[in-house]
Short mmCIF file of the C-alpha atoms (twelve columns), coordinates in Angstrom:
data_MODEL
# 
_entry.id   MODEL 
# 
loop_
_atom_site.group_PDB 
_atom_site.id 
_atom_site.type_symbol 
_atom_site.label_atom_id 
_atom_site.label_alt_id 
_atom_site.label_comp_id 
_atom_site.label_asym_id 
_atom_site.label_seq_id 
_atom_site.Cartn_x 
_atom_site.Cartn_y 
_atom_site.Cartn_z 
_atom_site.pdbx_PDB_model_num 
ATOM 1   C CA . UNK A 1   -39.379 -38.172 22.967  1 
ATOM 2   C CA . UNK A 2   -35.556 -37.898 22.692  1 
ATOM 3   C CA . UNK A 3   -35.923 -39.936 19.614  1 
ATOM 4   C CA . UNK A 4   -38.327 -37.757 17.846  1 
ATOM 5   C CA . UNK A 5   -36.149 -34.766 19.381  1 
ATOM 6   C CA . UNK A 6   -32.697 -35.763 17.610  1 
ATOM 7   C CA . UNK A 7   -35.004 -36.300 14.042  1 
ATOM 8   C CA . UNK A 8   -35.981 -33.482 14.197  1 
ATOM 9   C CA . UNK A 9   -32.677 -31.784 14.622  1 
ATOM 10  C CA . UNK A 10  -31.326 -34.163 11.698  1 
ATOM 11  C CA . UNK A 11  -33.896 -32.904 9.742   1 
ATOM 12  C CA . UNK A 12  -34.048 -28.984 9.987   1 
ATOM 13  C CA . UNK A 13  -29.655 -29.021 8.872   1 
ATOM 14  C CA . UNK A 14  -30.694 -30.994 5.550   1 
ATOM 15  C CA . UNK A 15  -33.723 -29.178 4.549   1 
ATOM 16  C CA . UNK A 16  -31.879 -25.596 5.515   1 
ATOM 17  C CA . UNK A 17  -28.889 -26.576 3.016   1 
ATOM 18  C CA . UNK A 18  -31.420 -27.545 0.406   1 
ATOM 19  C CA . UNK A 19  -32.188 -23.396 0.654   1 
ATOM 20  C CA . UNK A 20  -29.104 -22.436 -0.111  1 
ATOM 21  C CA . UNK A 21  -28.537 -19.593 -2.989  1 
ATOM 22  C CA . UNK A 22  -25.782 -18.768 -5.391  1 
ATOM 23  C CA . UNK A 23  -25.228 -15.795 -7.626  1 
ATOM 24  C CA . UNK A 24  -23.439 -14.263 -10.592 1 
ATOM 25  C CA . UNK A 25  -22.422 -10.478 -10.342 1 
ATOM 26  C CA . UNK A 26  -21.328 -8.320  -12.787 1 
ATOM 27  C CA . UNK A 27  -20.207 -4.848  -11.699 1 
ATOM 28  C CA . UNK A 28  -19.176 -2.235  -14.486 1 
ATOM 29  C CA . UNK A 29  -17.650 1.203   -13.826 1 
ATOM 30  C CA . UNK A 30  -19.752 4.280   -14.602 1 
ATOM 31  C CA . UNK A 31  -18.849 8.047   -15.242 1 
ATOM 32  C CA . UNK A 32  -17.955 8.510   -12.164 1 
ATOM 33  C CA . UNK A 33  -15.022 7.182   -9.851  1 
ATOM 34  C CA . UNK A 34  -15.953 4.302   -7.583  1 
ATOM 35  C CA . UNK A 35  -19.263 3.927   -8.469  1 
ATOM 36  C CA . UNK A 36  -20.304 0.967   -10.028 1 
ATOM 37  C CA . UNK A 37  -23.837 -0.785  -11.387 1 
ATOM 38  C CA . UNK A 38  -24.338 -4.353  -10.391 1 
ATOM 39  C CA . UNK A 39  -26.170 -6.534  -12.455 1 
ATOM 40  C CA . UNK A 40  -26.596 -9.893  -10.362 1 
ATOM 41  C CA . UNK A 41  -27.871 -12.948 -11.461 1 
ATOM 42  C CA . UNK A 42  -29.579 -15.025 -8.166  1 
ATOM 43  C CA . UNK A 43  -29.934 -18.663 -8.630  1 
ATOM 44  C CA . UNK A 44  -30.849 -21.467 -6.584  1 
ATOM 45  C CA . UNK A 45  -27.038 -22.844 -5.801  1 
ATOM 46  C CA . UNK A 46  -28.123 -26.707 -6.199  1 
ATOM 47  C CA . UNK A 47  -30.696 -26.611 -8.943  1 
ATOM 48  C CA . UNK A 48  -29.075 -23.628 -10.935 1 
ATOM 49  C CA . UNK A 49  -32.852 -22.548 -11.413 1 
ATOM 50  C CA . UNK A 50  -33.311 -18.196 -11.279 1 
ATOM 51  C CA . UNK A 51  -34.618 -16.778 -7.840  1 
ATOM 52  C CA . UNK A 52  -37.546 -14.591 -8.345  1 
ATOM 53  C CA . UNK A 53  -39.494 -12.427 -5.745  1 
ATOM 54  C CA . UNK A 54  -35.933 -12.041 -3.659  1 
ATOM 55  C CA . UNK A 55  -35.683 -9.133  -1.342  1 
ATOM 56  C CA . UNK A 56  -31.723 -8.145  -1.797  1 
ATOM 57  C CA . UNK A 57  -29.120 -5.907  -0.601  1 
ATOM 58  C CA . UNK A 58  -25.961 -5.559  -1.851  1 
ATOM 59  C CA . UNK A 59  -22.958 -4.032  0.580   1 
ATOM 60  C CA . UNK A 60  -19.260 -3.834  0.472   1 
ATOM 61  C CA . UNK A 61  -16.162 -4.442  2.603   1 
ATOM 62  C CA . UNK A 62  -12.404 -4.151  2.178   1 
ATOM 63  C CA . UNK A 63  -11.053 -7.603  3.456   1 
ATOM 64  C CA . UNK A 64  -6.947  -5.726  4.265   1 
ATOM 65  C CA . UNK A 65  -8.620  -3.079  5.964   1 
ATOM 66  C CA . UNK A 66  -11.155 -4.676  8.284   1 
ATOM 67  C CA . UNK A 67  -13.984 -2.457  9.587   1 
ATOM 68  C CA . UNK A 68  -12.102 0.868   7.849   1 
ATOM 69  C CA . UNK A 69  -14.023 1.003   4.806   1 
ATOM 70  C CA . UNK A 70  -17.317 -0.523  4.752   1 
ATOM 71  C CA . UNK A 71  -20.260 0.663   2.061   1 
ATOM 72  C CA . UNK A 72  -23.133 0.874   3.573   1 
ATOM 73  C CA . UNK A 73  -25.759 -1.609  2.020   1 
ATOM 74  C CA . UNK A 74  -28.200 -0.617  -0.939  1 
ATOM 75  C CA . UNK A 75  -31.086 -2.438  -2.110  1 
ATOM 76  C CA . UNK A 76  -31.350 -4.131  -5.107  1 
ATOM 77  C CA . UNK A 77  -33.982 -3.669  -7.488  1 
ATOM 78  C CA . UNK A 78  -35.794 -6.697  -9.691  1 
ATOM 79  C CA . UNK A 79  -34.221 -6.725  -13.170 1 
ATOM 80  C CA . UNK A 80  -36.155 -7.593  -16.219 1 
ATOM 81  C CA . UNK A 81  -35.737 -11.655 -16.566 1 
ATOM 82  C CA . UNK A 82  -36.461 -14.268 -13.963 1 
ATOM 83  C CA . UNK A 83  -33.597 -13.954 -10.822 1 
ATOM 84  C CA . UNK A 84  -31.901 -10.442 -12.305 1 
ATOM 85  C CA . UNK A 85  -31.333 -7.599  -9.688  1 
ATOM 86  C CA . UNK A 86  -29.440 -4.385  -10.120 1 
ATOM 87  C CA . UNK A 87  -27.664 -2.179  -7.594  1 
ATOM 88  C CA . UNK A 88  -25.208 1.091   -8.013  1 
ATOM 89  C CA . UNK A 89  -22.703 1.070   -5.192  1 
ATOM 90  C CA . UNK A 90  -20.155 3.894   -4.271  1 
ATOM 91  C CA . UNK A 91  -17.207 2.349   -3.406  1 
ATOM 92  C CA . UNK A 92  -14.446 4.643   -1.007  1 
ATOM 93  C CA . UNK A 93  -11.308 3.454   -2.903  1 
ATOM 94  C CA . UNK A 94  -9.911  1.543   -5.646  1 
ATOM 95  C CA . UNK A 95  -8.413  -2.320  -4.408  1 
ATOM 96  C CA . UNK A 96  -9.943  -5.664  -3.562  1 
ATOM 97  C CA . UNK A 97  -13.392 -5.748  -1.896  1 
ATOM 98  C CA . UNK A 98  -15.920 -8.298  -0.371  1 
ATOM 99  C CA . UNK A 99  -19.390 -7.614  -2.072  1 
ATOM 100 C CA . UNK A 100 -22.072 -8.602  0.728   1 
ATOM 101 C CA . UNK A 101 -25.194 -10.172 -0.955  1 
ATOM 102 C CA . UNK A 102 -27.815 -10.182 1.647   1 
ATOM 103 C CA . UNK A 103 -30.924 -12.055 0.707   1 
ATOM 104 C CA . UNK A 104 -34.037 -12.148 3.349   1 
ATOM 105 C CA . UNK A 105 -37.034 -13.208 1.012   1 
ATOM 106 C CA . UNK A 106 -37.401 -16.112 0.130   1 
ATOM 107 C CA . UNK A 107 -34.909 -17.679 1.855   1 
ATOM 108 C CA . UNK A 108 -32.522 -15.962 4.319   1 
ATOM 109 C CA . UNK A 109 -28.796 -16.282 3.097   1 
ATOM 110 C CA . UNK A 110 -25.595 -14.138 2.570   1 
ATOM 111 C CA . UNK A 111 -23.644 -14.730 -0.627  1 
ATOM 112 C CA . UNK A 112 -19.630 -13.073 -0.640  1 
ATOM 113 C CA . UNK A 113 -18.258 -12.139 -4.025  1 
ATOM 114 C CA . UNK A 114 -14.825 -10.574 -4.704  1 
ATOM 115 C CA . UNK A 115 -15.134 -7.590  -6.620  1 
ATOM 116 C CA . UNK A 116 -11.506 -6.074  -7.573  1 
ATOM 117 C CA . UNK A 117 -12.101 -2.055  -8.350  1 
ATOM 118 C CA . UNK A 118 -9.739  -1.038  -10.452 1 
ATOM 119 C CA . UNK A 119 -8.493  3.126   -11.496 1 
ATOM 120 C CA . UNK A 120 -9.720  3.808   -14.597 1 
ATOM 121 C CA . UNK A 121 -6.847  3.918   -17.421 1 
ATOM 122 C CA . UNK A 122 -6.835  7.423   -18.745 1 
# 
């Protein structure tokens, strides 16, 4: 029993890693200050091959100010080729952020992007 106890356990790490996702993001400024659309490309991080189907969420935090500025979480919506999503955030100020990917379908996983908003040259 404690053999088939510790397989198991090897197992389940292995085929959890196999799961794990990667993604591209591209956020552009709009008309407005701080708010940005996210176009984000989800792919399977060891095969490279487009996630389809994905329930996603896309959220933001400012690493040098912990817990003073976080954006609360908006979903994504399915873009038009295989593994595109696209989100508008509102960011609360310009500087370095921590974009918060949350996947939960079809895998569960959190992906971290840097995402530096910068004041629009006028």
């Amino acid at each position: 029993m404690k053999r088939f106890l510790f397989l198991c356990l090897a197992v389940v790490p292995t085929a959890v890693l196999a799961q794990r996702l990667d993604a591209e993001v591209d956020c552009k400024p709009t008309t407005h200050d701080l708010v940005y659309d996210c176009q984000v490309v989800l792919k399977e991080a060891k095969t490279g091959k487009p996630v389809s189907g994905a329930e996603v969420s896309i959220g933001a935090d400012m690493p040098s100010m912990p817990m003073a500025h976080n954006v609360k979480p908006v979903k994504a919506l399915p873009g038009a080729a295989p593994g595109e999503y696209a989100a508008r955030i509102e960011l609360e100020m310009f500087g370095e952020w921590a974009l918060k990917l949350d996947v939960r379908k079809p895998v569960r996983d959190r992906i971290v992007k840097k995402f530096e908003a910068r004041e629009p040259s006028r």
